[in-house]
PDB file of N, CA, C and O in Angstrom, chain B, residues numbered from 101:
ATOM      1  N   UNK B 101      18.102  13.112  -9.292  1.00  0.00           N
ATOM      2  CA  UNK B 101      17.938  12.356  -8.068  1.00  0.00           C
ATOM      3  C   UNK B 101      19.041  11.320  -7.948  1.00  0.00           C
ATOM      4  O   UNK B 101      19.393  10.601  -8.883  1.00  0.00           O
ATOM      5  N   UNK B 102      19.493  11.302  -6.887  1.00  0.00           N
ATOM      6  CA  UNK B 102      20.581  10.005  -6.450  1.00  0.00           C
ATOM      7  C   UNK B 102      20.146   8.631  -6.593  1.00  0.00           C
ATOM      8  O   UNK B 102      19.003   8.462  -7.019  1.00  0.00           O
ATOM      9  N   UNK B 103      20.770   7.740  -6.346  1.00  0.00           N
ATOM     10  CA  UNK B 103      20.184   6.777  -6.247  1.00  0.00           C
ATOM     11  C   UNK B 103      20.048   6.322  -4.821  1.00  0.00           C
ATOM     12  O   UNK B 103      20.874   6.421  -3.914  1.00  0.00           O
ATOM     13  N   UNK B 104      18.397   5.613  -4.798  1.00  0.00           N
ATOM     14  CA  UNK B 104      18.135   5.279  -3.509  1.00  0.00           C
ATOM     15  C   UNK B 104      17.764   3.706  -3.518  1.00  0.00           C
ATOM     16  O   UNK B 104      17.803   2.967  -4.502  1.00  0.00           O
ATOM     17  N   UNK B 105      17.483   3.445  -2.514  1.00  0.00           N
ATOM     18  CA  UNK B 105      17.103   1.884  -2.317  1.00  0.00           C
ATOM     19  C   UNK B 105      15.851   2.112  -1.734  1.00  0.00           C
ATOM     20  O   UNK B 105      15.723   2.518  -0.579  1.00  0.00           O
ATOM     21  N   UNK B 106      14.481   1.747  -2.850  1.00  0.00           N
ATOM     22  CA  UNK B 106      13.347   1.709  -2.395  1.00  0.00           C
ATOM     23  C   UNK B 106      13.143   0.505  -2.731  1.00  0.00           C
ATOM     24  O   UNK B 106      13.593  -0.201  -3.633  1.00  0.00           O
ATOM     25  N   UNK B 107      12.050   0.262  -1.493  1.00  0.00           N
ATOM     26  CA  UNK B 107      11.828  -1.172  -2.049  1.00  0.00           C
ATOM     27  C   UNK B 107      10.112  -1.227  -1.284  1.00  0.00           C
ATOM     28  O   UNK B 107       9.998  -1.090  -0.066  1.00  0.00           O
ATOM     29  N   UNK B 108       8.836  -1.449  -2.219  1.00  0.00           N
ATOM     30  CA  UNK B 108       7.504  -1.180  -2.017  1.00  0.00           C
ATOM     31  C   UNK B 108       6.541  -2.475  -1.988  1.00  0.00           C
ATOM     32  O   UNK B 108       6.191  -3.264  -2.865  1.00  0.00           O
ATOM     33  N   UNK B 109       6.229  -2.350  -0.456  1.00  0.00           N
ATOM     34  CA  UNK B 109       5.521  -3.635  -0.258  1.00  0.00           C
ATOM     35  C   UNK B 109       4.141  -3.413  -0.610  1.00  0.00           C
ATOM     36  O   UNK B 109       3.520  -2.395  -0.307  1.00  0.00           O
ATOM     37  N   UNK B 110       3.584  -4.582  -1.385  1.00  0.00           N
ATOM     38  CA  UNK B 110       2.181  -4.320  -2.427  1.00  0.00           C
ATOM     39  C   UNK B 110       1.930  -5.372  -2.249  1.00  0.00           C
ATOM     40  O   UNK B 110       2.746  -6.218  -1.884  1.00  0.00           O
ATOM     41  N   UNK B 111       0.103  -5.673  -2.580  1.00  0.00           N
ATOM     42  CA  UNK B 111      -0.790  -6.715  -3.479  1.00  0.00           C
ATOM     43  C   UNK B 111      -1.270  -6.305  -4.804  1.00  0.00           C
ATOM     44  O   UNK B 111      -1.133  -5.189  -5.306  1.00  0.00           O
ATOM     45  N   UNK B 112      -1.853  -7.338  -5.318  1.00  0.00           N
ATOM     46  CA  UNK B 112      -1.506  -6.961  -6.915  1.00  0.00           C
ATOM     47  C   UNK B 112      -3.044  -6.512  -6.775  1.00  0.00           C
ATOM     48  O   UNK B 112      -3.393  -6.221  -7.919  1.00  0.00           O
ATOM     49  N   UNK B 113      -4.227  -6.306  -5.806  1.00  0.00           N
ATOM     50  CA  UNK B 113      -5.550  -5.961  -5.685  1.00  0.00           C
ATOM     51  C   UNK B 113      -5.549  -4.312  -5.253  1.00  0.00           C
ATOM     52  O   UNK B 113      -6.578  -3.652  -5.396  1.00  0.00           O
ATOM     53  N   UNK B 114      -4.659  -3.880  -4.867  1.00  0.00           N
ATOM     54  CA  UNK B 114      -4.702  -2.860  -4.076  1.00  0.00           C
ATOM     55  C   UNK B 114      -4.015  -1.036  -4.828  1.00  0.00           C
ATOM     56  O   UNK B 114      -2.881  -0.727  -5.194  1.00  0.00           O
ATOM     57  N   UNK B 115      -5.078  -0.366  -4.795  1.00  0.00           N
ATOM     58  CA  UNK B 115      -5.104   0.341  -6.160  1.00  0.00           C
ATOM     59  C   UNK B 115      -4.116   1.244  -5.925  1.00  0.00           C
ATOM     60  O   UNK B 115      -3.239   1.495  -6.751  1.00  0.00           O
ATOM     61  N   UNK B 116      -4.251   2.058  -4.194  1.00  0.00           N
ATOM     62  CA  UNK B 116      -2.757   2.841  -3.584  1.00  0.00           C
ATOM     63  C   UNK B 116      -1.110   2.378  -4.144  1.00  0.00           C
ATOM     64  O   UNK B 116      -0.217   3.124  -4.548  1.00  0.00           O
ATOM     65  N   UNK B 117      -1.108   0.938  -3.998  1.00  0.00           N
ATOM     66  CA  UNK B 117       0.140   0.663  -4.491  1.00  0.00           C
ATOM     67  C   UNK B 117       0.113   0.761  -6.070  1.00  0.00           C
ATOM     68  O   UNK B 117       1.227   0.711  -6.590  1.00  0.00           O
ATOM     69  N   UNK B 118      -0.466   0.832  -6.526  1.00  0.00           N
ATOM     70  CA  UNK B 118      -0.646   0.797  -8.239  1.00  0.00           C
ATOM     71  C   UNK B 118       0.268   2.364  -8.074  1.00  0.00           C
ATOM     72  O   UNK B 118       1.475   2.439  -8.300  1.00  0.00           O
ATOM     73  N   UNK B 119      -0.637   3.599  -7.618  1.00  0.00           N
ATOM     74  CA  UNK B 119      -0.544   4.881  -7.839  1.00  0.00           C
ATOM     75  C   UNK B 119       1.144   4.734  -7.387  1.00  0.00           C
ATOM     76  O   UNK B 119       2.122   5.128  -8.023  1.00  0.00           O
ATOM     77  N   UNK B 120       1.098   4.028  -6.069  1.00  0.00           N
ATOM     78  CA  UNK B 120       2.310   4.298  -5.965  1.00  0.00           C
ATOM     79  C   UNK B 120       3.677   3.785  -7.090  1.00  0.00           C
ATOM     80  O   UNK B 120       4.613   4.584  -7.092  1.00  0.00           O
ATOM     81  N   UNK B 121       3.814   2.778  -7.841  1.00  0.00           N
ATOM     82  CA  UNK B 121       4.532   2.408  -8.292  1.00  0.00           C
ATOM     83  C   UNK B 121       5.019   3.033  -9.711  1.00  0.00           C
ATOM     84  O   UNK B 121       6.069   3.054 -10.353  1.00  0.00           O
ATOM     85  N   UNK B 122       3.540   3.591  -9.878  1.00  0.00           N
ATOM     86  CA  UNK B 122       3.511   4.348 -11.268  1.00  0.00           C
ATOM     87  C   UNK B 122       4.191   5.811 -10.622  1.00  0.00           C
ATOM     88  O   UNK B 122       5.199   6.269 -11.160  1.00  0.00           O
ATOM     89  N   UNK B 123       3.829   6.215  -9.934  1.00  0.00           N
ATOM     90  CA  UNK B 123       4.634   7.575  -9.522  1.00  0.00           C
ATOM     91  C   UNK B 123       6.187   7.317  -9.408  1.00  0.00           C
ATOM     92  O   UNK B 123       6.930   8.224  -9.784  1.00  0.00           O
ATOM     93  N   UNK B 124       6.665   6.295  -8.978  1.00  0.00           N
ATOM     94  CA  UNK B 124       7.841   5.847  -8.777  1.00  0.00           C
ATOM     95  C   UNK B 124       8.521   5.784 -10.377  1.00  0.00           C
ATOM     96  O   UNK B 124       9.646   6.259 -10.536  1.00  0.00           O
ATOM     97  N   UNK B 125       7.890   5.266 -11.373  1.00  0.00           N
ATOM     98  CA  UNK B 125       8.421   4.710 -12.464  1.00  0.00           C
ATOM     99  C   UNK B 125       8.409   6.209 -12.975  1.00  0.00           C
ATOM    100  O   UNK B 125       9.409   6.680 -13.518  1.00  0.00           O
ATOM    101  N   UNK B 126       7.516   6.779 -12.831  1.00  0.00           N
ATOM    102  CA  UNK B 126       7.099   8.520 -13.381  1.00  0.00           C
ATOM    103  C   UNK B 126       8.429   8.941 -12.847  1.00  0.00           C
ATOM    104  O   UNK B 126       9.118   8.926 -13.867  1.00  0.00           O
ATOM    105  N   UNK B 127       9.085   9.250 -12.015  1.00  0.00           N
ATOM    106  CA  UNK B 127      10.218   9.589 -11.430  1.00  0.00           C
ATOM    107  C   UNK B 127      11.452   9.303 -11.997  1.00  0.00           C
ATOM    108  O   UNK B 127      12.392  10.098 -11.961  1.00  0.00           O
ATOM    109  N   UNK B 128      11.488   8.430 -12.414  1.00  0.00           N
ATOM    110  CA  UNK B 128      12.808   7.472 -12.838  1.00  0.00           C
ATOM    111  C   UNK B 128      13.203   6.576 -11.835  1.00  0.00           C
ATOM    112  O   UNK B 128      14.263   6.035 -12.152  1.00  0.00           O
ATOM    113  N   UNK B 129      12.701   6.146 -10.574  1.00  0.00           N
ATOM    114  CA  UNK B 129      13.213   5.848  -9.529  1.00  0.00           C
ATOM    115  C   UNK B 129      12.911   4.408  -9.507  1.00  0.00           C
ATOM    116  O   UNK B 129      11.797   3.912  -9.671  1.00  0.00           O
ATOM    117  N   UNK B 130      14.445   3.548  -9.203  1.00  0.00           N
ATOM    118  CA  UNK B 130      14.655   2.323  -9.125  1.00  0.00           C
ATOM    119  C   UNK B 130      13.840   1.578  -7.885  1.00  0.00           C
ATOM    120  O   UNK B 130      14.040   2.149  -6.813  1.00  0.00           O
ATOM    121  N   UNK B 131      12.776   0.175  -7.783  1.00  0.00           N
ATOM    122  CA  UNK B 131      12.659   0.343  -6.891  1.00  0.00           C
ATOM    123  C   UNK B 131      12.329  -1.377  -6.769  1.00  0.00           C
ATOM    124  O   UNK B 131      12.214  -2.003  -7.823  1.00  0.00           O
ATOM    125  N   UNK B 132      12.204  -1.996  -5.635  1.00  0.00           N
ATOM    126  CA  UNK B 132      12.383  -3.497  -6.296  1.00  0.00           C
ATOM    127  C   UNK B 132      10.541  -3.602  -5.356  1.00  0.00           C
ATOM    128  O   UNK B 132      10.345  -3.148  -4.228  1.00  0.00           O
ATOM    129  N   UNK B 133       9.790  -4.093  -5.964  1.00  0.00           N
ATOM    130  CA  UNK B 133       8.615  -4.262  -5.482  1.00  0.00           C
ATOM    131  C   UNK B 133       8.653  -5.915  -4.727  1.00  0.00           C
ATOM    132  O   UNK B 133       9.179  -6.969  -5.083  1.00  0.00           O
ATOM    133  N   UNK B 134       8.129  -5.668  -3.975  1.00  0.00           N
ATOM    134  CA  UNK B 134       7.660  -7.146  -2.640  1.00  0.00           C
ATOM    135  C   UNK B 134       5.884  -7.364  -2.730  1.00  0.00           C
ATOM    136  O   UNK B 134       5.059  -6.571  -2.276  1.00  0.00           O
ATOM    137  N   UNK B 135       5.604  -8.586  -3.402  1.00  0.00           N
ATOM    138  CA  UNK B 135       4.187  -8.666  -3.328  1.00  0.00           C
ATOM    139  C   UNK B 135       3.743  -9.544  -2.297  1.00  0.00           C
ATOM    140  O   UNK B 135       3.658 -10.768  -2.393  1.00  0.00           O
ATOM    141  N   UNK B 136       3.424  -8.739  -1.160  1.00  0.00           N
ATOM    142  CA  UNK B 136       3.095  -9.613   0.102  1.00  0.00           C
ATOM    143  C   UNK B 136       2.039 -10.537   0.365  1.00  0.00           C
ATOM    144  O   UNK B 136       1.899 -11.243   1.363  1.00  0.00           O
ATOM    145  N   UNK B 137       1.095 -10.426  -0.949  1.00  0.00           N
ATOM    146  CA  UNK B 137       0.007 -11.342  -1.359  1.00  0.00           C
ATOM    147  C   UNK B 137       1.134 -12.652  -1.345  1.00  0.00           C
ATOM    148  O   UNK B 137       1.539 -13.213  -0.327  1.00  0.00           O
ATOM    149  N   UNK B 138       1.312 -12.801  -1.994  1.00  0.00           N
ATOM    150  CA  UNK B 138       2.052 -14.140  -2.348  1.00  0.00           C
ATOM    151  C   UNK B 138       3.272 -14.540  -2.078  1.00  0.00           C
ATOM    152  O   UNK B 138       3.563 -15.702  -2.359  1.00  0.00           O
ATOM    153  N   UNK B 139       4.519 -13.443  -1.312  1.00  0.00           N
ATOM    154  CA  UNK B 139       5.367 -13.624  -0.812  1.00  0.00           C
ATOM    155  C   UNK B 139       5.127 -13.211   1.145  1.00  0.00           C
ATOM    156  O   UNK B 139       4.979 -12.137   1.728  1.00  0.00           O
ATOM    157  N   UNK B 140       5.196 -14.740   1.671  1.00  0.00           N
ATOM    158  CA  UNK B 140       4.676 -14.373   2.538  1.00  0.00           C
ATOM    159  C   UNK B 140       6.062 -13.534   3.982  1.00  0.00           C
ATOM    160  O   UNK B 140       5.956 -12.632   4.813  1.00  0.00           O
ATOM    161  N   UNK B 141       7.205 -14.487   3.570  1.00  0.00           N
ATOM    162  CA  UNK B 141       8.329 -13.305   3.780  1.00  0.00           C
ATOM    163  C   UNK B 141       8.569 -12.081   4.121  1.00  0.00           C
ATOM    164  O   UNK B 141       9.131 -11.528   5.066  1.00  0.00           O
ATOM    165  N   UNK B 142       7.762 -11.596   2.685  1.00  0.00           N
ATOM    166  CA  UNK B 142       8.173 -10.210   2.388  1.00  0.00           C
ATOM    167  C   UNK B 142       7.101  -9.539   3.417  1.00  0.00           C
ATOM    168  O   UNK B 142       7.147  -8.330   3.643  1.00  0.00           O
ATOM    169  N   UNK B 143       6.022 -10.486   4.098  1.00  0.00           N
ATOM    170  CA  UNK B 143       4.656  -9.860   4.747  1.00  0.00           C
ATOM    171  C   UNK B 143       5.355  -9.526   5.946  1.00  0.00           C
ATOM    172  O   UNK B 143       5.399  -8.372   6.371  1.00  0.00           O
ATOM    173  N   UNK B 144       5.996 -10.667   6.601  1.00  0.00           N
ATOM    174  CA  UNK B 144       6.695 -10.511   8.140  1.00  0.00           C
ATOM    175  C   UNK B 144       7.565  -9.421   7.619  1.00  0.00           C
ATOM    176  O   UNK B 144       7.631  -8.501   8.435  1.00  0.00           O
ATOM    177  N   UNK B 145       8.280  -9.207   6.494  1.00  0.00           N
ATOM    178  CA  UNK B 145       9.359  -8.349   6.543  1.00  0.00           C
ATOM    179  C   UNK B 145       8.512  -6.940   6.749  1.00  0.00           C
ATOM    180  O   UNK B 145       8.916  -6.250   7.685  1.00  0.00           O
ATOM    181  N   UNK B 146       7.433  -6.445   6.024  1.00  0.00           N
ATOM    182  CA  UNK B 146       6.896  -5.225   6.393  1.00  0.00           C
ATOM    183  C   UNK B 146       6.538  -4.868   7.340  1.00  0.00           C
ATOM    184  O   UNK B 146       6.638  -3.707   7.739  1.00  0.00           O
ATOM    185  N   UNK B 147       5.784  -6.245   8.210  1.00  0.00           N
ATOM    186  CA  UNK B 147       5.003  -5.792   9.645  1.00  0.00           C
ATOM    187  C   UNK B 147       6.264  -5.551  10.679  1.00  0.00           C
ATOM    188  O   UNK B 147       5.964  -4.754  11.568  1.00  0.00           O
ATOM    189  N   UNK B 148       7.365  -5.971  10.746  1.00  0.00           N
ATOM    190  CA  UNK B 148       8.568  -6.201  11.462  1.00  0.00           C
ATOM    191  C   UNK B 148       9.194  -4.624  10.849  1.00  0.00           C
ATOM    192  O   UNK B 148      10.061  -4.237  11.632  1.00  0.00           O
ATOM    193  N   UNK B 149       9.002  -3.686   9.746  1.00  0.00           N
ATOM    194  CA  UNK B 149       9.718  -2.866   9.373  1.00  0.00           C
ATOM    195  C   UNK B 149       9.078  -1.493  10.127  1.00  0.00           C
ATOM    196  O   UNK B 149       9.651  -0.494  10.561  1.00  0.00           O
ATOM    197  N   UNK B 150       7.237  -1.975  10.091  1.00  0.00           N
ATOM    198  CA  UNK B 150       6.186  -0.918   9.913  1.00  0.00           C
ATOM    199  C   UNK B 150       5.105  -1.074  10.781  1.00  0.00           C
ATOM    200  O   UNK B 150       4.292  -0.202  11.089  1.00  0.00           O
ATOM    201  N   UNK B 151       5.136  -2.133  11.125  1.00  0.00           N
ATOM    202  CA  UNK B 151       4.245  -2.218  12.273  1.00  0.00           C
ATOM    203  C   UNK B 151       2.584  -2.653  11.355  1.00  0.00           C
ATOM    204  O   UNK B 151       1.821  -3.413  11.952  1.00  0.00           O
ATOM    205  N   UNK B 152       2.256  -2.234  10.255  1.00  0.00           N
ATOM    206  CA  UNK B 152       1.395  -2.182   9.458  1.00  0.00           C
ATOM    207  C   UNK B 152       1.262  -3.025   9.097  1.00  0.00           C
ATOM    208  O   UNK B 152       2.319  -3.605   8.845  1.00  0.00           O
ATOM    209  N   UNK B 153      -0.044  -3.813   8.763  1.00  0.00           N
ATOM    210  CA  UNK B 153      -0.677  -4.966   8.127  1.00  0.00           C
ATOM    211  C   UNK B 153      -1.378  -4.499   6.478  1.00  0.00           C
ATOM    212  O   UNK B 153      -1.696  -5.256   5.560  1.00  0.00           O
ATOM    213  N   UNK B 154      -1.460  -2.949   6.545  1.00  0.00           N
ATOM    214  CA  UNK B 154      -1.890  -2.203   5.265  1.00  0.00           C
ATOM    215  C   UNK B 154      -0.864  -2.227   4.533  1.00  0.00           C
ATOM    216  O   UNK B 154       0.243  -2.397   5.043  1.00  0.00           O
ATOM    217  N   UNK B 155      -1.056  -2.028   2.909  1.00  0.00           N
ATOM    218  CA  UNK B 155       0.038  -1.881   2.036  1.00  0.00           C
ATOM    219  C   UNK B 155      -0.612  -0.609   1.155  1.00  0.00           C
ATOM    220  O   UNK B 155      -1.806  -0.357   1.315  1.00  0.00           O
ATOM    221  N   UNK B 156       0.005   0.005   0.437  1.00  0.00           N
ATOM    222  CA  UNK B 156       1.207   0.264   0.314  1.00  0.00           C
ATOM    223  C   UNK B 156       2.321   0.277   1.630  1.00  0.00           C
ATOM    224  O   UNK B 156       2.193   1.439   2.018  1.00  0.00           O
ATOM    225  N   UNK B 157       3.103  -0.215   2.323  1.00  0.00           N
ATOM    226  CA  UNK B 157       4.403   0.379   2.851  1.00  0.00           C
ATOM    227  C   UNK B 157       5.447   0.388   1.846  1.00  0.00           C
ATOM    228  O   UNK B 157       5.708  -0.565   1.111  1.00  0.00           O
ATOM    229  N   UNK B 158       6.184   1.810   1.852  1.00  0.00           N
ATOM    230  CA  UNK B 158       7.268   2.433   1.580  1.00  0.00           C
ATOM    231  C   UNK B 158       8.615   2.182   2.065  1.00  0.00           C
ATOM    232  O   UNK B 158       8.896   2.604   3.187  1.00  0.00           O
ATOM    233  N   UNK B 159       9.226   1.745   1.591  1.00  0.00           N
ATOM    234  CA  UNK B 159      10.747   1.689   2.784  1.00  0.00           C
ATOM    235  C   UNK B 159      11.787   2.899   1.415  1.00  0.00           C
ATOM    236  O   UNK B 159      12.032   2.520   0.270  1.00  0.00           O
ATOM    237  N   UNK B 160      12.050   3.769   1.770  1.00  0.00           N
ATOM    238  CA  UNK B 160      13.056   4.840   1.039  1.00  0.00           C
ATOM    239  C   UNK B 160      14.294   5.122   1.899  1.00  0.00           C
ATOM    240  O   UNK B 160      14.197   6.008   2.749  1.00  0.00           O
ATOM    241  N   UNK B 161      15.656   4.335   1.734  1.00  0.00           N
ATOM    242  CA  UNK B 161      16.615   4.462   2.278  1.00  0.00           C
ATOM    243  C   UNK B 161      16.531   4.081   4.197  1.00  0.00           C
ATOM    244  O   UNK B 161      17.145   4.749   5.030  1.00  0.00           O
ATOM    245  N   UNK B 162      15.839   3.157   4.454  1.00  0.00           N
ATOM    246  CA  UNK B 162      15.459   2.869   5.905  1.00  0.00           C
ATOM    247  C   UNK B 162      14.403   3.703   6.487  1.00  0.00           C
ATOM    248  O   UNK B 162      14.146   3.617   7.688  1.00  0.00           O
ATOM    249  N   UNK B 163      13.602   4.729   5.494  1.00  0.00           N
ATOM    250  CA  UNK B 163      12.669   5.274   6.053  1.00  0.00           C
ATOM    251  C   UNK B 163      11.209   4.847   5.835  1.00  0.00           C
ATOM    252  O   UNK B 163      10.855   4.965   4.661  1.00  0.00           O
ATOM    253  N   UNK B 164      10.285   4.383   6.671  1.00  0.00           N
ATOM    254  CA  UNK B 164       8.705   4.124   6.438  1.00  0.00           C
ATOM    255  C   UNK B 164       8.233   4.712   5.907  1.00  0.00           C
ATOM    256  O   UNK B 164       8.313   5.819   6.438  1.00  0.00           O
ATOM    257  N   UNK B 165       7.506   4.767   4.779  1.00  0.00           N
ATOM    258  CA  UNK B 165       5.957   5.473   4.674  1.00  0.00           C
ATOM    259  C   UNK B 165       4.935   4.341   4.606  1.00  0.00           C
ATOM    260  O   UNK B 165       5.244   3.179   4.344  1.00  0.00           O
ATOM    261  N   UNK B 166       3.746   4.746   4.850  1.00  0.00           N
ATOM    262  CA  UNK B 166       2.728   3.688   5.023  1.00  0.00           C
ATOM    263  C   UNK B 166       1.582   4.991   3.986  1.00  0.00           C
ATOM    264  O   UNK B 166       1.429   6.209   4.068  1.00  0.00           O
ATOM    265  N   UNK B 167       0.998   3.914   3.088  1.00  0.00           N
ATOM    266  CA  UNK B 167       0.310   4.705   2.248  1.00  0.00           C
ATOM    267  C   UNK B 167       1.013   5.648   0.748  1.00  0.00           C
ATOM    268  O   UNK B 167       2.222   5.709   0.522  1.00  0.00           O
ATOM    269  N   UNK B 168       0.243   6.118   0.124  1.00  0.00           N
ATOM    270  CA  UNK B 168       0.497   6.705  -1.214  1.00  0.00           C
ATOM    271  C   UNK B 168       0.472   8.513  -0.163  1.00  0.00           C
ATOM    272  O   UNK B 168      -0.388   9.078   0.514  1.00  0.00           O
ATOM    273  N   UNK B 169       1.992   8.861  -0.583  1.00  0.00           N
ATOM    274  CA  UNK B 169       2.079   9.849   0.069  1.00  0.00           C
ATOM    275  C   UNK B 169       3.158  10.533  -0.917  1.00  0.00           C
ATOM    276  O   UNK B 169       4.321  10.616  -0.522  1.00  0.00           O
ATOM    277  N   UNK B 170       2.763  11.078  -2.327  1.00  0.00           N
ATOM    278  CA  UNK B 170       3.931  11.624  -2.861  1.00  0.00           C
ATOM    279  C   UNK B 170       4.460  12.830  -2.441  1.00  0.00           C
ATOM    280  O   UNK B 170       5.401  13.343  -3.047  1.00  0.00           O
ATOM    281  N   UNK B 171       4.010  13.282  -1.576  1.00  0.00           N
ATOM    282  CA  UNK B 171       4.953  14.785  -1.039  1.00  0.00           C
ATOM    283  C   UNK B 171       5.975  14.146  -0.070  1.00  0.00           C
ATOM    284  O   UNK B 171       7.129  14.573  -0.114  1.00  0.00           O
ATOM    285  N   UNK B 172       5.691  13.262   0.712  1.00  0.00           N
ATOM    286  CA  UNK B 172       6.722  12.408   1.414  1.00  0.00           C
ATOM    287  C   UNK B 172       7.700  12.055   0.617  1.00  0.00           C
ATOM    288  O   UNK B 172       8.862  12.459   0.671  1.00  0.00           O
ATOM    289  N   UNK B 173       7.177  11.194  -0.232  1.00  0.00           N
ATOM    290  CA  UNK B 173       8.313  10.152  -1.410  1.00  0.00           C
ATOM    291  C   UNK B 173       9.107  11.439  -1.619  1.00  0.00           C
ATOM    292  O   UNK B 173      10.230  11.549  -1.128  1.00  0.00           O
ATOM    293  N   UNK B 174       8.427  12.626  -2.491  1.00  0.00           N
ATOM    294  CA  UNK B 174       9.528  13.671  -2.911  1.00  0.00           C
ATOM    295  C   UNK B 174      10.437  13.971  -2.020  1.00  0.00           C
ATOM    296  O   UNK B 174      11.571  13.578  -2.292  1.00  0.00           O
ATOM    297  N   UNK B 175      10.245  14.756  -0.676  1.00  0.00           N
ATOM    298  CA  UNK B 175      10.949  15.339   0.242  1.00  0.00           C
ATOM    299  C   UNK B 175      12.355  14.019   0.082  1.00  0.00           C
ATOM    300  O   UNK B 175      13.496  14.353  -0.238  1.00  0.00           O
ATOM    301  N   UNK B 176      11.967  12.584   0.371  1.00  0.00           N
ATOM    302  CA  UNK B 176      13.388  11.821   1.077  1.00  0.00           C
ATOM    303  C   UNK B 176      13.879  11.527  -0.421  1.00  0.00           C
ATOM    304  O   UNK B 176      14.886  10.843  -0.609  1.00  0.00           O
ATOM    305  N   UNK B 177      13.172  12.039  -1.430  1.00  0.00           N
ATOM    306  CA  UNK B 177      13.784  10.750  -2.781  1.00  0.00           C
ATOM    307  C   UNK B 177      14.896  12.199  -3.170  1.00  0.00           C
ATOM    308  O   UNK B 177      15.926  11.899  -3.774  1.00  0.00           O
ATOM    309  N   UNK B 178      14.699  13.568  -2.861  1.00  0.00           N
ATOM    310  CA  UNK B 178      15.452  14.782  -2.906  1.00  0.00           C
ATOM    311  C   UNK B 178      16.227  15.004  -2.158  1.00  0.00           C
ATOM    312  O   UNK B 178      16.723  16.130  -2.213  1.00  0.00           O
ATOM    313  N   UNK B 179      16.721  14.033  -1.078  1.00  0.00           N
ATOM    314  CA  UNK B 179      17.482  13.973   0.343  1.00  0.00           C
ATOM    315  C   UNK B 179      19.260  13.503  -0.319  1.00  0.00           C
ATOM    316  O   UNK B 179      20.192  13.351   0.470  1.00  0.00           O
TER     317      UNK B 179
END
C-alpha cells in the first residue's frame, strides 16, 4: 500500500472507532487520530468535512467515510 494521509475523527467512548483504528494499525496504515471528545477543533473540523455529528468519520486522501466500513477503507487505501 502507498502511503496515504488518513486522519480518523474519534471519542475515546465509542467502540466503531476502536474497530476502526485497530483495522487501520492491522493494515500497516499511518494515520493521525483527532479525538473530538476533547479536541473541540478537530469537532468543527469533521462537521465542516462531513456534515456528521457521528464518529467514526474517515477522511482517506480527501475522501469521507462516516462509520466502520472496511470494504470502503480497502477499495481507497488500494487506490
Amino acid at each position: 500500500m502507498k502511503n496515504h494521509k488518513v486522519i480518523v475523527y474519534s471519542t475515546t467512548t465509542c467502540p466503531y472507532c476502536v474497530y476502526t483504528k485497530n483495522y487501520l494499525k492491522e493494515k500497516g496504515v499511518s494515520f493521525e487520530d483527532k479525538n473530538v471528545g476533547i479536541d473541540r477543533r478537530a469537532g468543527e473540523e469533521m462537521v465542516k468535512k462531513s456534515g456528521q455529528m457521528g464518529v467514526p468519520v474517515i477522511d482517506i486522501d480527501g475522501e469521507i467515510i462516516v462509520g466502520f466500513q472496511p470494504e470502503v477503507f480497502e477499495e481507497l487505501l488500494n487506490k
